[in-house]
mmCIF file of the N, C-alpha and C atoms, coordinates in Angstrom:
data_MODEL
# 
_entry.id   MODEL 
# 
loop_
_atom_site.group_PDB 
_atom_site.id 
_atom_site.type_symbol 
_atom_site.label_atom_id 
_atom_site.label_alt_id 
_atom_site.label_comp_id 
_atom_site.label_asym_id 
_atom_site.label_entity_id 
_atom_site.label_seq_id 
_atom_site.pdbx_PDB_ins_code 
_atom_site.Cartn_x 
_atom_site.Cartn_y 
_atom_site.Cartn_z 
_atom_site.occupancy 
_atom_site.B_iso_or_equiv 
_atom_site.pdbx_formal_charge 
_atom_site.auth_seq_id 
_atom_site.auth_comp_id 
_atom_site.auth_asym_id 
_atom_site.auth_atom_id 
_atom_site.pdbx_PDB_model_num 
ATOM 1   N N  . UNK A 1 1  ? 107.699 166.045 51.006 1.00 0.00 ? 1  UNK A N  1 
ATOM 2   C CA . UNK A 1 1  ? 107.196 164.756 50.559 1.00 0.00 ? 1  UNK A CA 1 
ATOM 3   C C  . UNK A 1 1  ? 106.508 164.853 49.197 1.00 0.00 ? 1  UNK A C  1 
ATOM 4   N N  . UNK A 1 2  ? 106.080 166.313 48.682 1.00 0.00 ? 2  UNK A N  1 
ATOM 5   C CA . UNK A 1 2  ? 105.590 166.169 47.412 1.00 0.00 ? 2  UNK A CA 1 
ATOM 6   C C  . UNK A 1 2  ? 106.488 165.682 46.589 1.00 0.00 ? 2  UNK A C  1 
ATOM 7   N N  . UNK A 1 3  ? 107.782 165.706 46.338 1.00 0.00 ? 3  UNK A N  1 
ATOM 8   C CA . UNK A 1 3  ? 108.909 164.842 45.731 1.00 0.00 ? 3  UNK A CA 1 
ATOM 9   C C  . UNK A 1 3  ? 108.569 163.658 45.247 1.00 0.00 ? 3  UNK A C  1 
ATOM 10  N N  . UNK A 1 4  ? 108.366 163.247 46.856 1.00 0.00 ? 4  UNK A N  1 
ATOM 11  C CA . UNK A 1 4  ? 108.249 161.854 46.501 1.00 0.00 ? 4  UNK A CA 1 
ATOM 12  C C  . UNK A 1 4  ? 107.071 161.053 46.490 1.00 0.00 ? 4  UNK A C  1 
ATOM 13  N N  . UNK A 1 5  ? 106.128 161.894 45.947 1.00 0.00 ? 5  UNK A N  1 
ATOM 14  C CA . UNK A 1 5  ? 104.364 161.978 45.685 1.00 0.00 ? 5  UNK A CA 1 
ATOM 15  C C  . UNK A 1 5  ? 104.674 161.784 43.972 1.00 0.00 ? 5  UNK A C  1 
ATOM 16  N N  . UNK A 1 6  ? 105.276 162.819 43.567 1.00 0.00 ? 6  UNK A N  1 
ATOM 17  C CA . UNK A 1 6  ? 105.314 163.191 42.061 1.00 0.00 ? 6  UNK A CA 1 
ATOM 18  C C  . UNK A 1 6  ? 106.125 161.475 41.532 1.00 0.00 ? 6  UNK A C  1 
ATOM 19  N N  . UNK A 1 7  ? 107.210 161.297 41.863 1.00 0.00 ? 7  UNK A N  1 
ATOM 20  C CA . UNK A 1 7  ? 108.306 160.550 41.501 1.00 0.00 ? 7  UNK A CA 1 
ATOM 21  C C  . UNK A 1 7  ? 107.537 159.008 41.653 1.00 0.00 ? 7  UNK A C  1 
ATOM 22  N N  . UNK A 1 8  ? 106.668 159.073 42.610 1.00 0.00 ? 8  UNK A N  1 
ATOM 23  C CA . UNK A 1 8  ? 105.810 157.480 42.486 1.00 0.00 ? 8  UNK A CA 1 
ATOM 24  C C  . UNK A 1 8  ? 104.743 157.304 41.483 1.00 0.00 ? 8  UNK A C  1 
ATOM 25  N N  . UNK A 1 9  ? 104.133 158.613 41.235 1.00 0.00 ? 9  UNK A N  1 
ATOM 26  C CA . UNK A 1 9  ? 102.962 159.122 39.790 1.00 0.00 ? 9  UNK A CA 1 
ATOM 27  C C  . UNK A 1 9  ? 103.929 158.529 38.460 1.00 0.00 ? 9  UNK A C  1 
ATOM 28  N N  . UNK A 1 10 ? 105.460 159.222 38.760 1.00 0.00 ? 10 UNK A N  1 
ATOM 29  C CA . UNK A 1 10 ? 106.088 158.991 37.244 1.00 0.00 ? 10 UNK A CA 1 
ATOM 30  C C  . UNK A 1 10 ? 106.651 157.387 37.448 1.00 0.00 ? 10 UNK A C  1 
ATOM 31  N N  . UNK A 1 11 ? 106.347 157.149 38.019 1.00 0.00 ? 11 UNK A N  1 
ATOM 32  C CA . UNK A 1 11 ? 106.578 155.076 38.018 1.00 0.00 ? 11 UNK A CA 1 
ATOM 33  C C  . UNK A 1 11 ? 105.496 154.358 37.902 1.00 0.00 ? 11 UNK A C  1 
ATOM 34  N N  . UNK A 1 12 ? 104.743 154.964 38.116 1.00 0.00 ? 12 UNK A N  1 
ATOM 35  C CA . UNK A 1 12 ? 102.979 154.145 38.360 1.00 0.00 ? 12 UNK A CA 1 
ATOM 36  C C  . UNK A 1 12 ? 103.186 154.166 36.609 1.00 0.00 ? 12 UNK A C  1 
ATOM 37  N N  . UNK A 1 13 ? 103.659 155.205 35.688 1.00 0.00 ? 13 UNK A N  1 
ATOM 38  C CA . UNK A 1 13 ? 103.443 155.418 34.676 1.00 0.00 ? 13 UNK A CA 1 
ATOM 39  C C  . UNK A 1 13 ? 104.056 154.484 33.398 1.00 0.00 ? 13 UNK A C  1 
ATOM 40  N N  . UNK A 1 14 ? 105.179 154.022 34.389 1.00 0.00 ? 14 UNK A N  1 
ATOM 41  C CA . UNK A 1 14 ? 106.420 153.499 33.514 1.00 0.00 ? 14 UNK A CA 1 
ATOM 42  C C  . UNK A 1 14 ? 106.280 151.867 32.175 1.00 0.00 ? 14 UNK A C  1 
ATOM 43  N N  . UNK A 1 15 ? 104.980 151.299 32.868 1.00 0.00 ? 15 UNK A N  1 
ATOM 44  C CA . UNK A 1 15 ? 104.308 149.757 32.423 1.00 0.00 ? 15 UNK A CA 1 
ATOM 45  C C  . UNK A 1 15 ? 103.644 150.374 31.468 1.00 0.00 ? 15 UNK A C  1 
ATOM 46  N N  . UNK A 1 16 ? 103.034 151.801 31.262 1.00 0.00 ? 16 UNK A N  1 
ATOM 47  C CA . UNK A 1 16 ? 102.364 152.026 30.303 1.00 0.00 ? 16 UNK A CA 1 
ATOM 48  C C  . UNK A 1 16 ? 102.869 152.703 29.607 1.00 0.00 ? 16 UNK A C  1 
ATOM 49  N N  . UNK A 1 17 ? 104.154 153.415 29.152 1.00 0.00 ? 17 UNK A N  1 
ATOM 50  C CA . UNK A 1 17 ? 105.173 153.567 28.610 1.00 0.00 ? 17 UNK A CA 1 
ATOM 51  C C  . UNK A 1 17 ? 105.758 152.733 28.041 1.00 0.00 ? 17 UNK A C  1 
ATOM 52  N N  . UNK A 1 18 ? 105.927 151.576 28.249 1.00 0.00 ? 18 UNK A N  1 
ATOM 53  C CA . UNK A 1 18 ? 106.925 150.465 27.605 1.00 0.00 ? 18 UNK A CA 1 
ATOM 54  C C  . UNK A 1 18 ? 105.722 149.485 27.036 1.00 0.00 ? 18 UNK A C  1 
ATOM 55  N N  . UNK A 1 19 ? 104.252 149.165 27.546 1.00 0.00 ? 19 UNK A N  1 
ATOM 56  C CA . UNK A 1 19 ? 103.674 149.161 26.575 1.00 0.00 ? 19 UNK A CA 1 
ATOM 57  C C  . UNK A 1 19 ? 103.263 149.158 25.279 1.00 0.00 ? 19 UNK A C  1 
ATOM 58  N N  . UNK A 1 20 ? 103.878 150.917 25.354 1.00 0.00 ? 20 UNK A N  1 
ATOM 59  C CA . UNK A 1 20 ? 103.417 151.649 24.297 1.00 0.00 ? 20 UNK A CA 1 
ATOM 60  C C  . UNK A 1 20 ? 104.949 151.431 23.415 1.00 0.00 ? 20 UNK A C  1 
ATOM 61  N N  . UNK A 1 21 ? 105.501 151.307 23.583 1.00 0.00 ? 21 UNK A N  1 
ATOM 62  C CA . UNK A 1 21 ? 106.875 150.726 23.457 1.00 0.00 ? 21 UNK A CA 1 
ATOM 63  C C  . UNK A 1 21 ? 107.415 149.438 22.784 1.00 0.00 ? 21 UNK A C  1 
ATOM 64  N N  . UNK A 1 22 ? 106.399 148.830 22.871 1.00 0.00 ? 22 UNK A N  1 
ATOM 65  C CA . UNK A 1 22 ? 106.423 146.718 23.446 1.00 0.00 ? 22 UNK A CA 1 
ATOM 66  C C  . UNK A 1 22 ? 107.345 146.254 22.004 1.00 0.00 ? 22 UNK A C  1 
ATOM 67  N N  . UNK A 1 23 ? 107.557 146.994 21.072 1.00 0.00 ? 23 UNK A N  1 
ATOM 68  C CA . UNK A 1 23 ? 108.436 146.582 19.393 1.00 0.00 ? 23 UNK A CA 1 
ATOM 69  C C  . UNK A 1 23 ? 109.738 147.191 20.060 1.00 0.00 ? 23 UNK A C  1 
ATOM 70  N N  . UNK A 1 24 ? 109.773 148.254 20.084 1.00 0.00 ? 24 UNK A N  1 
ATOM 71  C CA . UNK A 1 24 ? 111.303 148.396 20.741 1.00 0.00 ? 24 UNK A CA 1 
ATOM 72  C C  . UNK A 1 24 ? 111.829 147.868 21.909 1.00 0.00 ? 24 UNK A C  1 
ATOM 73  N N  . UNK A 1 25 ? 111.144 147.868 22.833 1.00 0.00 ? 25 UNK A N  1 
ATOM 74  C CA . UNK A 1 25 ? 111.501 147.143 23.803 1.00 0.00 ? 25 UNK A CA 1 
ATOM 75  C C  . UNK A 1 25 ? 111.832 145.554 23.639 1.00 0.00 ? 25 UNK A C  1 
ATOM 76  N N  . UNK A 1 26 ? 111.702 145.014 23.000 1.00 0.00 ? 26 UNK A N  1 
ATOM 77  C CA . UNK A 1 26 ? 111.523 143.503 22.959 1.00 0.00 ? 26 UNK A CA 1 
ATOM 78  C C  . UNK A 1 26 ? 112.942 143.202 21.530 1.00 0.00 ? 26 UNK A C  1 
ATOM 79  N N  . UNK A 1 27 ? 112.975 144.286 21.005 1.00 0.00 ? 27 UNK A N  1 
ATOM 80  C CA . UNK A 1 27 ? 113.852 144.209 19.654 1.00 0.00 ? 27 UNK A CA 1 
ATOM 81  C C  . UNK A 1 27 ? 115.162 144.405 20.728 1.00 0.00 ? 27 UNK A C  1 
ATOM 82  N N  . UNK A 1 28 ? 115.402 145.254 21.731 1.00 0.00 ? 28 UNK A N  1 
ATOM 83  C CA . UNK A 1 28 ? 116.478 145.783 22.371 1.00 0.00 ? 28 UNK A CA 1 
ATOM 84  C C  . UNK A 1 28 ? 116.692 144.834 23.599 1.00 0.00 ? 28 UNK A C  1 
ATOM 85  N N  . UNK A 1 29 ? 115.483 143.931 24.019 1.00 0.00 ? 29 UNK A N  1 
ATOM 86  C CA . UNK A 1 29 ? 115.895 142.747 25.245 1.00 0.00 ? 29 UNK A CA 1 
ATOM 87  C C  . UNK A 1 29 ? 116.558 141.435 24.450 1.00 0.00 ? 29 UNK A C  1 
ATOM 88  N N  . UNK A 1 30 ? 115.879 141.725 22.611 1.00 0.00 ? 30 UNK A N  1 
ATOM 89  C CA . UNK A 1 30 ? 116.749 140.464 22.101 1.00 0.00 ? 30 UNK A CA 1 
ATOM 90  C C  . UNK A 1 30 ? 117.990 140.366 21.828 1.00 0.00 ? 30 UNK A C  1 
ATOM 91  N N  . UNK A 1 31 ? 118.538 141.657 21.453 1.00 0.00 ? 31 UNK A N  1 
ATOM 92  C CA . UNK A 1 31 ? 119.871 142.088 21.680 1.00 0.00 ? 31 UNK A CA 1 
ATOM 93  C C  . UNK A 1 31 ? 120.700 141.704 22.419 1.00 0.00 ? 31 UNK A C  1 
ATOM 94  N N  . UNK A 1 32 ? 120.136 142.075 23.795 1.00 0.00 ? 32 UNK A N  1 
ATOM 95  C CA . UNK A 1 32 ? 120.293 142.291 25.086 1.00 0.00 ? 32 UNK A CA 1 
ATOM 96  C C  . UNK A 1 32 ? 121.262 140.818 25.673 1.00 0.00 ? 32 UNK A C  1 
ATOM 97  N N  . UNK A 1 33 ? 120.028 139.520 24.889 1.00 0.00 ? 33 UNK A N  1 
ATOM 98  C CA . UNK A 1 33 ? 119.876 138.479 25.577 1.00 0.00 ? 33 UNK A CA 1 
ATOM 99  C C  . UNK A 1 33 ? 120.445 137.425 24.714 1.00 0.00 ? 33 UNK A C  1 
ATOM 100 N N  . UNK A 1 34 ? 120.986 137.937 23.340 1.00 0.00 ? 34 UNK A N  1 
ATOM 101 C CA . UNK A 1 34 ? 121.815 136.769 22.419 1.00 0.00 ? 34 UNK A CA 1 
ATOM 102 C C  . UNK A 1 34 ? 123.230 136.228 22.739 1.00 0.00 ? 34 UNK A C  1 
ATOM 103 N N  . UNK A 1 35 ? 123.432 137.122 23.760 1.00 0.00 ? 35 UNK A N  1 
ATOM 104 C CA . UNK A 1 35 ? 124.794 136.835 24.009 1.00 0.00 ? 35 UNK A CA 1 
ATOM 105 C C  . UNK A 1 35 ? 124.704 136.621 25.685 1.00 0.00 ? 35 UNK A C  1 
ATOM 106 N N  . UNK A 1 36 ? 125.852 135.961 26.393 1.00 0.00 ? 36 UNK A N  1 
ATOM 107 C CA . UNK A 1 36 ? 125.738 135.930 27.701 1.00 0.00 ? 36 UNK A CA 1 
ATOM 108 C C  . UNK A 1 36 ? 126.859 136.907 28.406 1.00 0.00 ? 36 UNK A C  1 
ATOM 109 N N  . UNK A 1 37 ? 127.545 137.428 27.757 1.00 0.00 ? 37 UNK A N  1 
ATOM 110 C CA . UNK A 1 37 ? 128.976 138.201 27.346 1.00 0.00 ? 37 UNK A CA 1 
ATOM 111 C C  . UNK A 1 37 ? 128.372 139.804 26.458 1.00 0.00 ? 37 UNK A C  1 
ATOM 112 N N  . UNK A 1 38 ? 127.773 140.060 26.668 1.00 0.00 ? 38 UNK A N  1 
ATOM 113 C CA . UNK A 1 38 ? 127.317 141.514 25.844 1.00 0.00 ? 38 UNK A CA 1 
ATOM 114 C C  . UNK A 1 38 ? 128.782 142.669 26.156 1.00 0.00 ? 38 UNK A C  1 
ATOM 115 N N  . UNK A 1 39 ? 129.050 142.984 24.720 1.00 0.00 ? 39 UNK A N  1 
ATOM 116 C CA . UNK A 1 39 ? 129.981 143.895 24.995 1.00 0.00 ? 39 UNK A CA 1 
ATOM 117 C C  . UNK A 1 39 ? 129.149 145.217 24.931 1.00 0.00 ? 39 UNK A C  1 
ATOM 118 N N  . UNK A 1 40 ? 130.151 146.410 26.005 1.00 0.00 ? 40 UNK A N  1 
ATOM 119 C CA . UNK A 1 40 ? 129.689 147.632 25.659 1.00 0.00 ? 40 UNK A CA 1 
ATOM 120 C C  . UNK A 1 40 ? 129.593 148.172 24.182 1.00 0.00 ? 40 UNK A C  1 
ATOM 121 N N  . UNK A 1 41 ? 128.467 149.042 24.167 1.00 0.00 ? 41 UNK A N  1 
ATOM 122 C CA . UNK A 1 41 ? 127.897 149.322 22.803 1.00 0.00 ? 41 UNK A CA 1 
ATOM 123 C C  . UNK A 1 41 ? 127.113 148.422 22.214 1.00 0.00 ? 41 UNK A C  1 
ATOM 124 N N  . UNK A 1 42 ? 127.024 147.193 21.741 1.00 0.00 ? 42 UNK A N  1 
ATOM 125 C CA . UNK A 1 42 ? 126.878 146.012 21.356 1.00 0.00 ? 42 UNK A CA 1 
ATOM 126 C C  . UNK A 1 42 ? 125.454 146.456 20.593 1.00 0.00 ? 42 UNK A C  1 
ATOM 127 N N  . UNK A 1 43 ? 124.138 146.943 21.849 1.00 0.00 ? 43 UNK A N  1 
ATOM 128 C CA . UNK A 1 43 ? 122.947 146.982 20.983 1.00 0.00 ? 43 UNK A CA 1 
ATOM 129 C C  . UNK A 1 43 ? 122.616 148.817 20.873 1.00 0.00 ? 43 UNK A C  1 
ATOM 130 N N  . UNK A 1 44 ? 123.460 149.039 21.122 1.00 0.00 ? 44 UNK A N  1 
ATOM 131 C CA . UNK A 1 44 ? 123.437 150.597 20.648 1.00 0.00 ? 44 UNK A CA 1 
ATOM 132 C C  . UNK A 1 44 ? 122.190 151.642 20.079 1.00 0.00 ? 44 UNK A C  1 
ATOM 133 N N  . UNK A 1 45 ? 122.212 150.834 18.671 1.00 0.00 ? 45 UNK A N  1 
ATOM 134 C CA . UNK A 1 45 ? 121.229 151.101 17.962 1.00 0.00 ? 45 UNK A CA 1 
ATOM 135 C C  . UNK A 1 45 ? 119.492 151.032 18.471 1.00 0.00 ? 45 UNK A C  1 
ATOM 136 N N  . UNK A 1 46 ? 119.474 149.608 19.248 1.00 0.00 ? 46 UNK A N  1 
ATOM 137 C CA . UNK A 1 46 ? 118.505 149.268 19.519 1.00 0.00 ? 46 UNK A CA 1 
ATOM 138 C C  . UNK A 1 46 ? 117.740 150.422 21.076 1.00 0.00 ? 46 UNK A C  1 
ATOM 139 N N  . UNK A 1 47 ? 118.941 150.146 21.349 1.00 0.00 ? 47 UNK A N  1 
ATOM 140 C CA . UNK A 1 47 ? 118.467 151.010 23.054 1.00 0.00 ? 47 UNK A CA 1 
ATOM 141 C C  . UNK A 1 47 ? 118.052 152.595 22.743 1.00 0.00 ? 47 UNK A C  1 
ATOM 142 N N  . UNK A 1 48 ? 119.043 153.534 21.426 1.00 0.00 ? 48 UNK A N  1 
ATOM 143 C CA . UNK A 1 48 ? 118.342 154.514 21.017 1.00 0.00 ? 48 UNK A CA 1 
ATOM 144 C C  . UNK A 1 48 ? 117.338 154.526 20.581 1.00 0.00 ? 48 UNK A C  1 
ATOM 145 N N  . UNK A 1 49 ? 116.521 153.372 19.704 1.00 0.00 ? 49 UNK A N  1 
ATOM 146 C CA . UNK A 1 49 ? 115.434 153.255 19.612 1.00 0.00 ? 49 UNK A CA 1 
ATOM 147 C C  . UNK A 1 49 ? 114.444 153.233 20.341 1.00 0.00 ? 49 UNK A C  1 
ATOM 148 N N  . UNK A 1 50 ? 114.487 152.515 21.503 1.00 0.00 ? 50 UNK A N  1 
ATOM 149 C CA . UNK A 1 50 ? 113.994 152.199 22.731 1.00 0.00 ? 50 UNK A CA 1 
ATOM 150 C C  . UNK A 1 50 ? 113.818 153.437 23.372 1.00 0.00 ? 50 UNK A C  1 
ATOM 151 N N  . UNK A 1 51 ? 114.942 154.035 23.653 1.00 0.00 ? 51 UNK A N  1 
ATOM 152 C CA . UNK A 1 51 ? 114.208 155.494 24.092 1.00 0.00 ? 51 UNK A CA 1 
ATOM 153 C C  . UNK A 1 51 ? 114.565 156.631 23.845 1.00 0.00 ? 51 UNK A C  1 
ATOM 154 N N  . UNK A 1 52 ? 114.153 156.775 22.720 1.00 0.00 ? 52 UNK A N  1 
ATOM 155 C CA . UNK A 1 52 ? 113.565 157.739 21.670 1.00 0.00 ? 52 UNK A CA 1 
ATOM 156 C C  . UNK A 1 52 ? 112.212 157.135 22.145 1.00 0.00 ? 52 UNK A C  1 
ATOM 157 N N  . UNK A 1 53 ? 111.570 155.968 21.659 1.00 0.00 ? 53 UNK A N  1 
ATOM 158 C CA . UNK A 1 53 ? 110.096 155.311 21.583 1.00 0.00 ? 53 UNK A CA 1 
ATOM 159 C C  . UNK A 1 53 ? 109.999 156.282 23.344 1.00 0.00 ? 53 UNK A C  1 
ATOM 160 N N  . UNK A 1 54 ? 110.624 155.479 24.284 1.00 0.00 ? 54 UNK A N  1 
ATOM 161 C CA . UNK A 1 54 ? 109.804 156.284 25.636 1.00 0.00 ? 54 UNK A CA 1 
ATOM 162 C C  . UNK A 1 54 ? 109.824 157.674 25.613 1.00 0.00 ? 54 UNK A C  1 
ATOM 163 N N  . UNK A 1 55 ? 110.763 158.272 25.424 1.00 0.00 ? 55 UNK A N  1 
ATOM 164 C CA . UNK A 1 55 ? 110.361 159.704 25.198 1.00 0.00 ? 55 UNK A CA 1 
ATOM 165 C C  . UNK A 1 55 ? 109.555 160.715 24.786 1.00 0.00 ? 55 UNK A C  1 
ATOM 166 N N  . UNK A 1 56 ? 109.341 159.889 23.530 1.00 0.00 ? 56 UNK A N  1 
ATOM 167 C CA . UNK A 1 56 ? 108.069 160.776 22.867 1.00 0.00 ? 56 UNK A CA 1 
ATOM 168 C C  . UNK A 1 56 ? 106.704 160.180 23.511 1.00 0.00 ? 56 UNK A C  1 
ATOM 169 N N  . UNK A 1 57 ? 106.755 158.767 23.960 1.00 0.00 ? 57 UNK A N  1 
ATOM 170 C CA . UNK A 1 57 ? 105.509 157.962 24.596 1.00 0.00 ? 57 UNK A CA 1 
ATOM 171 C C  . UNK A 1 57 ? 105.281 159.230 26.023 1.00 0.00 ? 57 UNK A C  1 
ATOM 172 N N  . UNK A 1 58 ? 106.488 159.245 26.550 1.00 0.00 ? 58 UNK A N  1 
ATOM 173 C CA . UNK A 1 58 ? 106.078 160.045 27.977 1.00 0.00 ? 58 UNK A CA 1 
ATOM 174 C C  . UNK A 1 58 ? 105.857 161.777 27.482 1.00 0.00 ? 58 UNK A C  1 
ATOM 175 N N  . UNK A 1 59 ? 105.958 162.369 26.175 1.00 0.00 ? 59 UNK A N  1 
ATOM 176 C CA . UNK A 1 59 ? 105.471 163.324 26.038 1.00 0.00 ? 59 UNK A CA 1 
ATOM 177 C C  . UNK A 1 59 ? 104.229 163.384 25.492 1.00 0.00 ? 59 UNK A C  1 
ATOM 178 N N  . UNK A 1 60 ? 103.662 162.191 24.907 1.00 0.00 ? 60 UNK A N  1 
ATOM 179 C CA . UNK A 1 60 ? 102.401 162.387 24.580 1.00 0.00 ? 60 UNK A CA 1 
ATOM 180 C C  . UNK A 1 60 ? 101.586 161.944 25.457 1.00 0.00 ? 60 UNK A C  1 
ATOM 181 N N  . UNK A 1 61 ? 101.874 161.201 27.009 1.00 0.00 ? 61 UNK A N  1 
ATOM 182 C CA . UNK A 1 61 ? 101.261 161.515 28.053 1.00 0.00 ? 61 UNK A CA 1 
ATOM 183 C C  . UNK A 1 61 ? 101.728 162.626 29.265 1.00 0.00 ? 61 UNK A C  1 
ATOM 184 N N  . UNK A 1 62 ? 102.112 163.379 28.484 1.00 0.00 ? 62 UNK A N  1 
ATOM 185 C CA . UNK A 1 62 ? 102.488 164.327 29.618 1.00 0.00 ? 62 UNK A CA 1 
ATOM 186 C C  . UNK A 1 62 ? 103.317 164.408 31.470 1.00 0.00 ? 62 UNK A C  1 
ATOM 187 N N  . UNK A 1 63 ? 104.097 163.282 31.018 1.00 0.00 ? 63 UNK A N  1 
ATOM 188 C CA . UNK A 1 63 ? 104.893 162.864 32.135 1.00 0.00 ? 63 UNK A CA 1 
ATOM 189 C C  . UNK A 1 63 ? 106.267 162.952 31.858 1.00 0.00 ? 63 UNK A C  1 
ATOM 190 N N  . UNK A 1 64 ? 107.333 162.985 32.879 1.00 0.00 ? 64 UNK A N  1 
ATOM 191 C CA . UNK A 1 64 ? 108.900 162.226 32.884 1.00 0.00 ? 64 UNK A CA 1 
ATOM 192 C C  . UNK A 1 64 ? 109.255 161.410 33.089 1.00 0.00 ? 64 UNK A C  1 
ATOM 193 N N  . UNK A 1 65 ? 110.211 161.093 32.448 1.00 0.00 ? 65 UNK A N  1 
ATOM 194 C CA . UNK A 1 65 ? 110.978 159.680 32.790 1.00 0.00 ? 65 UNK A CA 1 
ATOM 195 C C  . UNK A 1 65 ? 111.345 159.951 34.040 1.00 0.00 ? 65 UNK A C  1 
# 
């Protein structure tokens, strides 16, 4: 059960990650949301941005995605 002790710590975490995030995230939901028809690839750019941003956010709090 420590598994699934750890894995609820790294979700408790996830609101304060995207937070920290809140320019990419919101640049990549507008993307997301201009079209009702999104083709694959479409916001590409944006979603690498997006997480890249969580990645380094969850290494400078010392957690995983």
């Amino acid at each position: 059960m420590e598994s699934v002790k750890r894995a609820n710590q790294r979700l408790r975490s996830y609101p304060l990650l995207i937070a920290q995030c809140s320019v990419a995230a919101a640049a990549y939901a507008a993307c997301v949301t201009t079209d009702l028809n999104v083709a694959h690839r479409t916001c590409d750019k944006e979603f690498h941005n997006f997480k890249e941003c969580m990645q380094k956010a969850a290494i400078e709090r010392k957690t995983k995605l």
